[in-house]
C-alpha positions, 0 to 999 in steps of 0.5 A: 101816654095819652095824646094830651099828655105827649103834647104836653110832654112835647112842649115841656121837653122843647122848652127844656131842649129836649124836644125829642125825648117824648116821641121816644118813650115808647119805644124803650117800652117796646124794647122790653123795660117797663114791659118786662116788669109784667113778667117778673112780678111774682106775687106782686100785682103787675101793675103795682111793679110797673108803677115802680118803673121810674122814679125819684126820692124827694128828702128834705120834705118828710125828713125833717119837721120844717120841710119844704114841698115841692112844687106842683108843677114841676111834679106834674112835669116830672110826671109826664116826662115818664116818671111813675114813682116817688119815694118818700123819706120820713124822718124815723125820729119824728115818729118814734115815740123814743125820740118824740113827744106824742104832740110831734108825732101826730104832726109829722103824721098829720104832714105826711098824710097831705104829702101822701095826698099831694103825690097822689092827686099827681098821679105818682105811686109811693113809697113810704121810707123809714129813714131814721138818722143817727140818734137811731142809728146810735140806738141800734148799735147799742141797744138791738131790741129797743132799737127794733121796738122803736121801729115797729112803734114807727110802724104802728104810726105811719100805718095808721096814715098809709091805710087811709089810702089805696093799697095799690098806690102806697108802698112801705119800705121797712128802713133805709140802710139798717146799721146793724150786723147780718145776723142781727139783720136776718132775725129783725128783717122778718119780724118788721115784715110780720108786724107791718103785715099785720099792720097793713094786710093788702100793702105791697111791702118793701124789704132791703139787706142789711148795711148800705143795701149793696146788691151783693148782699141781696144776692146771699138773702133768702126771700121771707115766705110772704110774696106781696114783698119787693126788695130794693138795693142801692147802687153808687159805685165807684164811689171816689166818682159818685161822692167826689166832693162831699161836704158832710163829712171830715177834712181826713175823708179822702172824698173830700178832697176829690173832684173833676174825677171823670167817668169812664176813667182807668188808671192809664188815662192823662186826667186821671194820672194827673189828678193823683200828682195833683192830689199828692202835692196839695197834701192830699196822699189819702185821697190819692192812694183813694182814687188809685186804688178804687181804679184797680179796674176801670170804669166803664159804661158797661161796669154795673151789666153783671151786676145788674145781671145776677140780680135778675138771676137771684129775682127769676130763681126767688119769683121775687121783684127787685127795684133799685131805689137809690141811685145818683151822683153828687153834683158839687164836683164831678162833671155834668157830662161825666155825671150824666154819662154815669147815671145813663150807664146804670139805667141801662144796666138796670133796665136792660140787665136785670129789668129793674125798676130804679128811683133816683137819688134825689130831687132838690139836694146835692144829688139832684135831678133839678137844676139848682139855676132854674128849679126845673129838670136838669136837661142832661140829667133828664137825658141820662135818665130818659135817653141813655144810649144817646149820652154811651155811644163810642165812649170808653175810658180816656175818650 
């Protein structure tokens, strides 16, 4: 960091009482993360994975055609506070000549080249996500090859943006959670790939597993043949933490029902014993045997380590760079210092298990790393992100 931009830093975290932050940036690099990722870039240009160290998604923005931008100012701090990376979700619909008239298209094509801009003159990398929502979710189910169609016809538009811009700032990622079966999956993921190649001849490409894009799935894959691809996996366990309190879902979903759940947590401990009375006598038995049976075994600080361990292992074995793009917890129910305390616990695994670039999901919305009060970073989140051994030390289930 220059010195201008640590001043800068500096001012920023004091404001946000987090005067320390700045001044220790660099000795998490001095301990191996982001150094690390040089070392592990495989046929990705390094200072393209080291752009991928820290980041964010922003929804809500190219997902939809009335998106909001965000503010510049909060990006620029952002920015200085160490993050490096954007994710972009873009809405597949909105550029799927199956869902749109070719008038919509070329708008959503015209926006997403002014975000692109935006995010670049802040000095972030990007990722372009293909993100479709259920209308393409349904098609897939349905109908495999139109589905695939629609996609590559996704991709022969947004192309036609991300190559108006440096092949070593932009990233595109082939979908978000494909719906699909892995067999299924295993034909269509190389297919995109040489489409998009074709596309997009010196553009770093990103891959994923089929379904939720769980890290156990990636470590059955084969990597394709091209190199210049990284892969990316999602990470939210335990869920009956992560989504407690959903709102976009049914009454019957047992994470409806749930919240105040703690984390670190085991079956033992008295909050938790109580939450499971308190579930069953509000009538609420599914989500009771729910939680119960997600603390089969406990939830620990070190939970995600050999995960994030056997990651690294499947990257070094494949010479193939793995980045963790979506992470994150719902903030409607859980704790902010149980939700903090999560977040600093899967960075750690990531960065020190498996050096693995992450991406926090997300910006503005019920995952958010801002506060909803100020439109500023949330302080303890920035904390959990930037700081995560000061929120680890000594605690474990039932502390």
């Amino acid at each position: 960091m220059r010195p201008v931009q640590r001043l800068a830093a500096a001012a920023f975290l004091s404001l946000l009482g987090l005067g320390g932050l700045a001044g220790g940036m660099p000795a998490s690099a001095a301990e191996g993360f982001p150094a690390c990722l040089a070392e592990r870039s495989g046929g990705v240009a390094a200072d393209r994975v080291q752009a991928l160290a820290r980041g964010f998604n922003i929804p809500s923005w190219m997902d939809r055609p009335d998106g909001k931008t965000p503010s510049r100012t909060v990006l620029r701090h952002l920015r200085l506070l160490g993050m490096t990376h954007v994710r972009l979700p873009v809405r597949g619909e909105l550029v799927m000549a199956r869902f749109m008239d070719p008038t919509a298209v070329a708008a959503q094509l015209s926006a997403l080249r002014g975000a692109l801009s935006l995010l670049l003159d802040e000095g972030y990398a990007v990722s372009v996500d293909l993100h479709p929502g259920g209308p393409f979710a349904d098609l897939y189910k349905s109908d495999p090859e139109a589905a695939a169609k629609a996609v590559e016809n996704a991709w022969d538009n947004l192309a036609s943006v991300i190559t108006q811009f440096p092949p070593d700032r932009i990233f595109a990622e082939v979908l978000n959670e494909p719906v699909t079966d892995e067999d299924t999956w295993r034909v269509h993921l190389p297919r995109f790939l040489a489409h998009m190649r074709a596309l997009m001849p010196e553009t770093t490409l990103i891959a994923e597993p089929y379904g939720p894009q769980r890290p156990e799935v990636l470590l059955g894959m084969k990597p394709v043949d091209d190199p210049n691809v990284v892969y990316a996996v999602h990470f939210y366990d335990p869920m009956a933490f992560t989504h407690q309190g959903l709102t976009w879902s049914t009454d019957a979903d047992p994470l409806t029902h749930l919240k105040n759940v703690p984390f670190p947590a085991s079956k033992t401990d008295p909050a938790i014993r109580q939450l499971l009375i308190d579930l069953r006598a509000e009538g609420h038995a599914a989500s009771s045997r729910f939680l119960d049976s997600s603390l089969s075994r406990d939830w620990t600080p070190h939970s995600a380590d050999r995960l994030f361990e056997a990651v690294a292992d499947w990257s070094a074995k494949n010479n193939r760079v793995v980045i963790l793009n979506e992470f994150g917890v719902l903030r409607f129910a859980a704790q902010p210092d149980d939700r903090a305390r999560w977040l600093a616990s899967v960075v750690t695994a990531a960065e020190d298990k498996g050096c693995v670039g992450w991406t926090h999901w997300d910006f503005a919305d019920g995952f958010g790393l801002l506060d909803p009060s100020t439109g500023l970073p949330d302080p303890l989140v920035m904390k959990a992100l930037f700081e995560p051994e000061a929120l680890l030390s000594d605690r474990s289930p039932g502390n």
